[in-house]
PDB file of N, CA, C and O in Angstrom, chain B, residues numbered from 101:
ATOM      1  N   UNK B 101       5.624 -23.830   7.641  1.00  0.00           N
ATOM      2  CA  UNK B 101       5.381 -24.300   9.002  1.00  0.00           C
ATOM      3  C   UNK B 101       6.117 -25.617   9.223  1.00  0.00           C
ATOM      4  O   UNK B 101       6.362 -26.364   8.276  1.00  0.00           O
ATOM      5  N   UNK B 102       6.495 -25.920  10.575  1.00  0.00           N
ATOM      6  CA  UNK B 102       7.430 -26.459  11.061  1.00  0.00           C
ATOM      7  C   UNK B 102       6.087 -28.020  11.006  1.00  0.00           C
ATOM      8  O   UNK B 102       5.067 -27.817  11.664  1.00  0.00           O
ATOM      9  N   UNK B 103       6.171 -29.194  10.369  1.00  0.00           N
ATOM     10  CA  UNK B 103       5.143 -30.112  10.497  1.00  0.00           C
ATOM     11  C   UNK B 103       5.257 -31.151  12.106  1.00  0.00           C
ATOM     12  O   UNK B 103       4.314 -31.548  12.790  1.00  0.00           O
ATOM     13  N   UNK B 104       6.678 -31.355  12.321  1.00  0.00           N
ATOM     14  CA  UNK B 104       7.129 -32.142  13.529  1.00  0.00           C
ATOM     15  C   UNK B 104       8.272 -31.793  13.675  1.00  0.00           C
ATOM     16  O   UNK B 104       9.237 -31.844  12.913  1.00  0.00           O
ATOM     17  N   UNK B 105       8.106 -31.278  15.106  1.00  0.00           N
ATOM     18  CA  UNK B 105       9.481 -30.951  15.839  1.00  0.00           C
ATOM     19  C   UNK B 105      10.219 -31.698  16.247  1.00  0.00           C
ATOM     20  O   UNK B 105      10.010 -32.168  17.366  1.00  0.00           O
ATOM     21  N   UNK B 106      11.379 -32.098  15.487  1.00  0.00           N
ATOM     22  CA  UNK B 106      12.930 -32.656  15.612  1.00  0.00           C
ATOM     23  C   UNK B 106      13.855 -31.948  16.327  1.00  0.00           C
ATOM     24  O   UNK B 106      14.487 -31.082  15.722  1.00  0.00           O
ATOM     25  N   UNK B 107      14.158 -32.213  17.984  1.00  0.00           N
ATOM     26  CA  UNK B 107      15.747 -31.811  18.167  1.00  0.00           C
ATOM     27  C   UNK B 107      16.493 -32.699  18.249  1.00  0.00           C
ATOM     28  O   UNK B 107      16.204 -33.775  17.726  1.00  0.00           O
ATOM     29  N   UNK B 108      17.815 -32.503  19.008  1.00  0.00           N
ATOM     30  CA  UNK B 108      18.452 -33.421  18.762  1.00  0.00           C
ATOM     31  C   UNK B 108      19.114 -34.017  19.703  1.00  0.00           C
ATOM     32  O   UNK B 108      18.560 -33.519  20.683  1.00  0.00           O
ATOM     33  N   UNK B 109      19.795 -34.630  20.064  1.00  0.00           N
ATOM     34  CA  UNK B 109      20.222 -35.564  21.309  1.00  0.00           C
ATOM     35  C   UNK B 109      20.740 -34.585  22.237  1.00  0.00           C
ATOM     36  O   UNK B 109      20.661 -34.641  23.464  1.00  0.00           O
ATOM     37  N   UNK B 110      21.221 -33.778  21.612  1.00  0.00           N
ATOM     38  CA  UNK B 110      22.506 -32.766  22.485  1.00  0.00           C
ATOM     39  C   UNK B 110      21.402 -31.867  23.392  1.00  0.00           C
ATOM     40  O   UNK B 110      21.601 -31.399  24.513  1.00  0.00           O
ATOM     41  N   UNK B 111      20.392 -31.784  22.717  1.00  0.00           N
ATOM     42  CA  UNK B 111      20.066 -29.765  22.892  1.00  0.00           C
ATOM     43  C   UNK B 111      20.503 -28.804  23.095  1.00  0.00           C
ATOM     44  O   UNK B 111      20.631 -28.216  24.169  1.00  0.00           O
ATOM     45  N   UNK B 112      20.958 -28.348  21.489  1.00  0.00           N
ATOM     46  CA  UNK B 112      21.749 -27.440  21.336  1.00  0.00           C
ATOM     47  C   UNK B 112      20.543 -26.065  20.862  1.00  0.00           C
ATOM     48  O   UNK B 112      19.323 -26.169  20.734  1.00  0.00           O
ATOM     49  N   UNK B 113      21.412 -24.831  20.681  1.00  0.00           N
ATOM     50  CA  UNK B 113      20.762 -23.427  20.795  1.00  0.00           C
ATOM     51  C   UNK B 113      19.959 -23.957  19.380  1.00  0.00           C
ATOM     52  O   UNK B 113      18.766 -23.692  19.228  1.00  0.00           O
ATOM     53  N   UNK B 114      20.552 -24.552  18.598  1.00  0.00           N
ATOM     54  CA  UNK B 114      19.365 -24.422  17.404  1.00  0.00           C
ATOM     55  C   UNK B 114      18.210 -25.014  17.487  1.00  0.00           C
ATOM     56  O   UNK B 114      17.200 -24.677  16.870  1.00  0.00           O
ATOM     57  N   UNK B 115      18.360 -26.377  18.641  1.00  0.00           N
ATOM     58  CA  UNK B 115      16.807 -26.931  19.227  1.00  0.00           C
ATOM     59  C   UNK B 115      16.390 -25.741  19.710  1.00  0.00           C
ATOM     60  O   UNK B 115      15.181 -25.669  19.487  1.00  0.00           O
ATOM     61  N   UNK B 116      16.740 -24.869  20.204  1.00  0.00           N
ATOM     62  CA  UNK B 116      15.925 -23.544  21.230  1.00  0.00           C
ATOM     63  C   UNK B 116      15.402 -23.286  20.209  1.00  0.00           C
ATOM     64  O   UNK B 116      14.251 -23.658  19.985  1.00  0.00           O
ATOM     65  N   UNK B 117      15.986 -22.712  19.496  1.00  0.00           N
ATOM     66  CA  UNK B 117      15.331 -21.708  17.653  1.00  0.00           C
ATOM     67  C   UNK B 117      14.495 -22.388  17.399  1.00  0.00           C
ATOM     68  O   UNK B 117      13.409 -21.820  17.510  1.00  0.00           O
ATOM     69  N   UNK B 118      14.402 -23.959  16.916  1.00  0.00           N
ATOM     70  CA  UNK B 118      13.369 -25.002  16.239  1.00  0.00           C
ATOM     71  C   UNK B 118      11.979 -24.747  17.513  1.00  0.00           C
ATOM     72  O   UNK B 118      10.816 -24.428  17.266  1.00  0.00           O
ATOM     73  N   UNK B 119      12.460 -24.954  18.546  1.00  0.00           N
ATOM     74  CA  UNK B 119      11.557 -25.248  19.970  1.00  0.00           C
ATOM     75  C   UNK B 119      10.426 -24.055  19.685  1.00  0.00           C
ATOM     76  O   UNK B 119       9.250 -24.291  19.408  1.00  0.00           O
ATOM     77  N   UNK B 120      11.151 -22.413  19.837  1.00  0.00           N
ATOM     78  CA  UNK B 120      10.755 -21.120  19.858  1.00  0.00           C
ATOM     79  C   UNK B 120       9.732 -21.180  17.914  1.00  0.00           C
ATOM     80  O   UNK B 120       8.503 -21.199  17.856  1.00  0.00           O
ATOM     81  N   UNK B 121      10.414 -21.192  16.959  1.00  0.00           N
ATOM     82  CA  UNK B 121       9.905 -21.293  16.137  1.00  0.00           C
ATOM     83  C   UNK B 121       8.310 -22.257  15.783  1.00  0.00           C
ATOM     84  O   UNK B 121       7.206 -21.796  15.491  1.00  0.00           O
ATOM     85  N   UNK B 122       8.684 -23.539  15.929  1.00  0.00           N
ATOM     86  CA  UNK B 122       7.601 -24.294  16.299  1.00  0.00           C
ATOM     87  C   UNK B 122       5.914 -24.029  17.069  1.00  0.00           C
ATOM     88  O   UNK B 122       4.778 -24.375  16.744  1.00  0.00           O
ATOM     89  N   UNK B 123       6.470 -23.267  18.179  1.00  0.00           N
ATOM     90  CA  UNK B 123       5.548 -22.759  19.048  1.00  0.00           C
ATOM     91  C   UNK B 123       4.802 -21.448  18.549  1.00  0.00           C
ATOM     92  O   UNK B 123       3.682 -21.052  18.870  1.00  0.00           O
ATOM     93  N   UNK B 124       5.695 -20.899  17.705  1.00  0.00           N
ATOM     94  CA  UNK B 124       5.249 -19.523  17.315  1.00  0.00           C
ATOM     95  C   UNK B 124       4.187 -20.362  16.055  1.00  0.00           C
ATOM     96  O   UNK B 124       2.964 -20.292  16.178  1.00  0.00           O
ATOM     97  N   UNK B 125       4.581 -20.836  15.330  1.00  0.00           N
ATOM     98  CA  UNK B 125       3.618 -21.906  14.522  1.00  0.00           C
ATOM     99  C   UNK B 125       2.169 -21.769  14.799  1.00  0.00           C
ATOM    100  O   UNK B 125       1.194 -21.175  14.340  1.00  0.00           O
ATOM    101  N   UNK B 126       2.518 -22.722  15.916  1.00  0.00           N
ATOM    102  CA  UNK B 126       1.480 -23.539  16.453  1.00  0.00           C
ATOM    103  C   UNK B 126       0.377 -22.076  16.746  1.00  0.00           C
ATOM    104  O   UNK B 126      -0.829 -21.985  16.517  1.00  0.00           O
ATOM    105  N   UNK B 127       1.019 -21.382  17.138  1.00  0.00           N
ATOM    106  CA  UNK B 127      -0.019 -19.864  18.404  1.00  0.00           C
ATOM    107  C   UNK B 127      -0.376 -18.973  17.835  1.00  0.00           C
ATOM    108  O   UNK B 127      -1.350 -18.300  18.172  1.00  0.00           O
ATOM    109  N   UNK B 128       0.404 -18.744  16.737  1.00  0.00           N
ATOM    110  CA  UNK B 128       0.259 -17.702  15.535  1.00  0.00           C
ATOM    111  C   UNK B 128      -0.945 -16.814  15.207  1.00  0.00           C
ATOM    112  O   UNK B 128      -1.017 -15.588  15.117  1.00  0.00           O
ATOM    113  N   UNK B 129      -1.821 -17.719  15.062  1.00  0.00           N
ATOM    114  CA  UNK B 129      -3.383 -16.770  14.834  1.00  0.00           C
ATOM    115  C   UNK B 129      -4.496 -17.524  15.778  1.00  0.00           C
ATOM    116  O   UNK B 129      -5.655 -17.909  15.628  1.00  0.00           O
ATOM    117  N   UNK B 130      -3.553 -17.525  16.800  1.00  0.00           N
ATOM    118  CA  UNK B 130      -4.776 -17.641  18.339  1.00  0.00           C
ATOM    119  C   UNK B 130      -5.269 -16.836  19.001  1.00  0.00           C
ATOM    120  O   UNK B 130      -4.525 -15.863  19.121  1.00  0.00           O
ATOM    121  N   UNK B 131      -6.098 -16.750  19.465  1.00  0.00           N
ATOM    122  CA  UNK B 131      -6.705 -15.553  20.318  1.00  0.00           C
ATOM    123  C   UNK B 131      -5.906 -15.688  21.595  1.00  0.00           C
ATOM    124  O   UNK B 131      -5.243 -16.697  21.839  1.00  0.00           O
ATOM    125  N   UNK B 132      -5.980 -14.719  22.345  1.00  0.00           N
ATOM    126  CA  UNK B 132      -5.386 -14.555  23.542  1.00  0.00           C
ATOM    127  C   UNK B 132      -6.303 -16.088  24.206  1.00  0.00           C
ATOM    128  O   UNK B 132      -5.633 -17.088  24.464  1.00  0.00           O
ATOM    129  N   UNK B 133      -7.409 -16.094  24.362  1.00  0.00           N
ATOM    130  CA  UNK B 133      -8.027 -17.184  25.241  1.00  0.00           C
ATOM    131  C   UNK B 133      -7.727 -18.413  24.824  1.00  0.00           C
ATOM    132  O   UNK B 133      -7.640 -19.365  25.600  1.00  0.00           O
ATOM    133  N   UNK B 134      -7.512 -18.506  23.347  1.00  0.00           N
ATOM    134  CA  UNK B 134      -6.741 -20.363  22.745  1.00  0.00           C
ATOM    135  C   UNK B 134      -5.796 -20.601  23.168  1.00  0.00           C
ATOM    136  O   UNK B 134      -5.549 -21.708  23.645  1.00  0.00           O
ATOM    137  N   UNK B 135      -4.234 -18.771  23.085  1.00  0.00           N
ATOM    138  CA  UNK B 135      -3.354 -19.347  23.743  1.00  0.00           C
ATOM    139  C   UNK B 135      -3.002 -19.481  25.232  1.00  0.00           C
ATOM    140  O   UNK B 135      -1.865 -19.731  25.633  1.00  0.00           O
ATOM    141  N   UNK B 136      -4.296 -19.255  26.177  1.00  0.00           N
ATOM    142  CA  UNK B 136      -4.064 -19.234  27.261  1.00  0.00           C
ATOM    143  C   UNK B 136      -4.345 -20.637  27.489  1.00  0.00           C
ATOM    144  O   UNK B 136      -3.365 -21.256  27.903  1.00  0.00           O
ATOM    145  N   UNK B 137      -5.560 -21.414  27.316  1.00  0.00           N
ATOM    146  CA  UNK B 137      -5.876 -22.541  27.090  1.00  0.00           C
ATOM    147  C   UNK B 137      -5.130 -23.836  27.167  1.00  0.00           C
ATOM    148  O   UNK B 137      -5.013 -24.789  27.937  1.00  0.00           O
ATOM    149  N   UNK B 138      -4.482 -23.247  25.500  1.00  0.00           N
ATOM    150  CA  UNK B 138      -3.118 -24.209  24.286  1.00  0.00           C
ATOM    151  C   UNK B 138      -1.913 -24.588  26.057  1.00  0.00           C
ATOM    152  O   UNK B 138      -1.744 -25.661  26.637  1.00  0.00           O
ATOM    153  N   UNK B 139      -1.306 -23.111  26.406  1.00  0.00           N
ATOM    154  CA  UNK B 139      -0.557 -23.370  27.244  1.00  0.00           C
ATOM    155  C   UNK B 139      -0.997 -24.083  28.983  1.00  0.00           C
ATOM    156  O   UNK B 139      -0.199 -24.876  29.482  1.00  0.00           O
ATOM    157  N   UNK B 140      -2.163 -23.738  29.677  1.00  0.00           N
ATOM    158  CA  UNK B 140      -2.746 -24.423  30.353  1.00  0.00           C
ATOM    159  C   UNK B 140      -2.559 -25.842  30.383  1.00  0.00           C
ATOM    160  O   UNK B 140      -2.101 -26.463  31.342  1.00  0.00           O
ATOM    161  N   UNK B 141      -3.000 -26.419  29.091  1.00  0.00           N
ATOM    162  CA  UNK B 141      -3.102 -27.610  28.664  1.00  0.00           C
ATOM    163  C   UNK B 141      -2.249 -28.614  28.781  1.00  0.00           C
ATOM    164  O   UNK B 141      -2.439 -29.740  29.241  1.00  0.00           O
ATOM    165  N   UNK B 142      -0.879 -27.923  28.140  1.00  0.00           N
ATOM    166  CA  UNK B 142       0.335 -28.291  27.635  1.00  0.00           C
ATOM    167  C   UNK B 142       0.837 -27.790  29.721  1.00  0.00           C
ATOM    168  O   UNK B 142       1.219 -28.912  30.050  1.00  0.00           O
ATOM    169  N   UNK B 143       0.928 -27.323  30.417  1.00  0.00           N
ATOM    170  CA  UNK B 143       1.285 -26.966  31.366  1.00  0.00           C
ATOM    171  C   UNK B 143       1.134 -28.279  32.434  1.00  0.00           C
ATOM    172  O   UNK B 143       1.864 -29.050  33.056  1.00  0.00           O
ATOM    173  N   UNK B 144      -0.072 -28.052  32.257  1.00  0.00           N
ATOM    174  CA  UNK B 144      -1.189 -29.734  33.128  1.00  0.00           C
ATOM    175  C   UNK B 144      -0.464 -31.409  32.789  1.00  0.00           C
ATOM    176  O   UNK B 144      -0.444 -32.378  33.548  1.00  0.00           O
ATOM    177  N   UNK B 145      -0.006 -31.307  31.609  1.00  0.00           N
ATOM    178  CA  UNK B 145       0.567 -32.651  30.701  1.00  0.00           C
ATOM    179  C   UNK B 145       1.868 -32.552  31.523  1.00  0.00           C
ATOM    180  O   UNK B 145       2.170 -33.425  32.337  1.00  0.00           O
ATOM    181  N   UNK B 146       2.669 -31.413  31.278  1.00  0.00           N
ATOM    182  CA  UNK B 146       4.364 -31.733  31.514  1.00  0.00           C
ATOM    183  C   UNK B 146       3.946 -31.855  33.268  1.00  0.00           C
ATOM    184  O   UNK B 146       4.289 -32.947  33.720  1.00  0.00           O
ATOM    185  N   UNK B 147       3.421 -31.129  34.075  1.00  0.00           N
ATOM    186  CA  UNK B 147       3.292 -31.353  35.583  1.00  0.00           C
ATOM    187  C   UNK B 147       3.105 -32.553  35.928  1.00  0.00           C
ATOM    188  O   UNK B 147       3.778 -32.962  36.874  1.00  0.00           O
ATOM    189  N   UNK B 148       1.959 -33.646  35.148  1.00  0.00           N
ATOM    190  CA  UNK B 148       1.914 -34.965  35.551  1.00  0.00           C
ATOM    191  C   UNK B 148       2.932 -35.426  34.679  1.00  0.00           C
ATOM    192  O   UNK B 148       3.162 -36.253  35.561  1.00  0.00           O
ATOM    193  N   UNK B 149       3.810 -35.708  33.751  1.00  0.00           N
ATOM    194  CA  UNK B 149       4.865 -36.482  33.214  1.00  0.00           C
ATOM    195  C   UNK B 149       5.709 -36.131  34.643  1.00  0.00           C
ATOM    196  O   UNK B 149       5.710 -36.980  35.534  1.00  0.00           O
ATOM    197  N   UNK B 150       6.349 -34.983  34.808  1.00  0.00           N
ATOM    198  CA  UNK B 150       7.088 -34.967  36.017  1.00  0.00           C
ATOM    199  C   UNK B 150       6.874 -35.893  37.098  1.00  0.00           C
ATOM    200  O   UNK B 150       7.547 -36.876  37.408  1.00  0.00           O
ATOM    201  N   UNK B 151       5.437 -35.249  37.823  1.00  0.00           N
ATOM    202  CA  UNK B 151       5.579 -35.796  38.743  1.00  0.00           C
ATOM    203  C   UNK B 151       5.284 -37.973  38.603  1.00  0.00           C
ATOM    204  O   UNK B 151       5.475 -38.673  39.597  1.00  0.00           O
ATOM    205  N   UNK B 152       4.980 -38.391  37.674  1.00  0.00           N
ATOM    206  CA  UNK B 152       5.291 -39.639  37.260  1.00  0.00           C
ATOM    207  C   UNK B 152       6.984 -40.091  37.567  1.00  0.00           C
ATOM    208  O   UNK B 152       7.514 -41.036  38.151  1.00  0.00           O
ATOM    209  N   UNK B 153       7.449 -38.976  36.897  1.00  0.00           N
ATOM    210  CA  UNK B 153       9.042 -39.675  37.191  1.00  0.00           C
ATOM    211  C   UNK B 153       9.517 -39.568  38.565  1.00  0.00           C
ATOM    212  O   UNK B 153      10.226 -40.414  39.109  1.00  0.00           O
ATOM    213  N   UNK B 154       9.127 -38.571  39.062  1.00  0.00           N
ATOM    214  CA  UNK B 154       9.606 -38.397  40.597  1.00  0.00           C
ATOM    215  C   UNK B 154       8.969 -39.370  40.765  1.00  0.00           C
ATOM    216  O   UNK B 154       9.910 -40.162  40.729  1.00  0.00           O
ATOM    217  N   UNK B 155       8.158 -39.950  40.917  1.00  0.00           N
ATOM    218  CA  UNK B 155       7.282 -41.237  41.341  1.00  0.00           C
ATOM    219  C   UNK B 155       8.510 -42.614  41.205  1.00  0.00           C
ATOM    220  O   UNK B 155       9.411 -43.304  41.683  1.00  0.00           O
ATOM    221  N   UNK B 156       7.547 -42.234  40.050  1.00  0.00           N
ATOM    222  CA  UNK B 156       8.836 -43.896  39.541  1.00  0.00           C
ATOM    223  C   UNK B 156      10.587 -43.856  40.469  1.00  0.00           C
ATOM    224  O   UNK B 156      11.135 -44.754  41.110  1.00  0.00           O
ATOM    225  N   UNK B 157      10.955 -42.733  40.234  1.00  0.00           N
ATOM    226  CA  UNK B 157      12.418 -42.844  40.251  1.00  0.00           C
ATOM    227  C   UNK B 157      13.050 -42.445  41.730  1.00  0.00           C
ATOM    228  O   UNK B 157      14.043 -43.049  42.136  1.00  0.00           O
ATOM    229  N   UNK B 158      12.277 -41.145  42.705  1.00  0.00           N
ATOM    230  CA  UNK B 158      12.609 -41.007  43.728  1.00  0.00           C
ATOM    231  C   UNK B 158      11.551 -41.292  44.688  1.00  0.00           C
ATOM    232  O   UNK B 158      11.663 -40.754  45.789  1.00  0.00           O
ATOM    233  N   UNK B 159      10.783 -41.864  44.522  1.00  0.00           N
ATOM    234  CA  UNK B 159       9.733 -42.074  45.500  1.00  0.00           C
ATOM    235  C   UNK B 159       9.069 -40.330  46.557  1.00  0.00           C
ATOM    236  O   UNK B 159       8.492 -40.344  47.644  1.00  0.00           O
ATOM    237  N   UNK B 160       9.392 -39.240  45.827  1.00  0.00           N
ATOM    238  CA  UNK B 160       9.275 -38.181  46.028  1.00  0.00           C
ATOM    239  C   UNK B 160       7.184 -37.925  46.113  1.00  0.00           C
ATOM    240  O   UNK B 160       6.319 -38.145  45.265  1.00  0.00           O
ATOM    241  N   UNK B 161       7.107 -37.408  47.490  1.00  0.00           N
ATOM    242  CA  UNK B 161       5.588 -37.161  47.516  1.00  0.00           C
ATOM    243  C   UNK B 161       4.985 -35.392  46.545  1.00  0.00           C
ATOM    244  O   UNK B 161       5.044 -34.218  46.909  1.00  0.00           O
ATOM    245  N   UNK B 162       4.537 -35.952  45.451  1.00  0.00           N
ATOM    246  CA  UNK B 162       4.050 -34.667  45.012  1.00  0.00           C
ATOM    247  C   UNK B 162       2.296 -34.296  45.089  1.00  0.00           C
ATOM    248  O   UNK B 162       1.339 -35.013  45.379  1.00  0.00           O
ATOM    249  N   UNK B 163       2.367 -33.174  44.780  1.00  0.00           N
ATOM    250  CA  UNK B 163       1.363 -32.325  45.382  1.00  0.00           C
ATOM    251  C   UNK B 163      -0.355 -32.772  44.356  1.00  0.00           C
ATOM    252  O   UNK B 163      -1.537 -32.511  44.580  1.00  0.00           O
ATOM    253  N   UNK B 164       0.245 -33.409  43.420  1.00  0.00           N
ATOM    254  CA  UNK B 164      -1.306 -34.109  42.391  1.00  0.00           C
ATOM    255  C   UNK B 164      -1.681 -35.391  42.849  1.00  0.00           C
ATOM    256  O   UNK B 164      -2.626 -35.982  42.325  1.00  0.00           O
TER     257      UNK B 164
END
């Protein structure tokens, strides 16, 4: 198992592989409802990082 996911400045196809691999890791022996959850979760996090930067950077009105 992958312990911490390293890509790399570029993001290149082998970050995809590491990215894809990693995740399969992580989900592996989840139930359908952990990984609905796991991704929910992780879904909710990247939506507010976004809309933070639109904040910060374009003064863009978002919907949270």
């Amino acid at each position: 198992m992958i312990s911490e996911l390293k890509i790399s400045p570029n993001f290149t196809i082998e970050d995809i592989h590491k990215v894809r691999e990693y995740s399969y890791e992580i989900t592996k022996n989840m139930t359908t409802e952990e990984r609905t959850a796991y991704y929910q979760e992780a879904s909710e996090r990247v939506n507010k990082e976004i809309n933070k930067i639109r904040k910060k950077n374009n003064g863009i009105k978002t919907s949270n």
